[in-house]
C-alpha angles and dihedrals in degrees: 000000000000128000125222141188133198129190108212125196124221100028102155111166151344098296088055092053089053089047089052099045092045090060095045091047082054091070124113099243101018106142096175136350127183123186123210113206085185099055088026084232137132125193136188159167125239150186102242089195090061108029145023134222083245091057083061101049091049091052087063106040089046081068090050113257125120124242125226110206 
């Protein structure tokens, strides 16, 4: 298992936190995912065999924030 964390930009308020973590619980692999409004984070674990960090990214920016790393 491998962790992750993303910072996202323009995360303004509770309906924004349940889009992102929807995405990041879509990916192929993804074992948990939590999303902070207040640090604008999200961090997960992963499969590696069965997903990538940049999965995760994509996941994020395909719903139209912007990533930070």
């Amino acid at each position: 298992m491998e962790k992750g964390s993303i910072k996202i930009e323009g995360l303004e308020n509770e309906e924004d936190v349940n889009k992102v973590l929807q995405a990041l619980e879509s990916v192929w692999g993804v074992r948990e995912a939590e999303v902070s409004l207040a640090n604008k984070t999200a961090t997960f674990t992963y499969d590696d065999k069965a997903a990538s960090h940049v999965d995760f990214l994509q996941a994020v920016k395909d719903i139209g924030f912007n990533v930070m790393n």
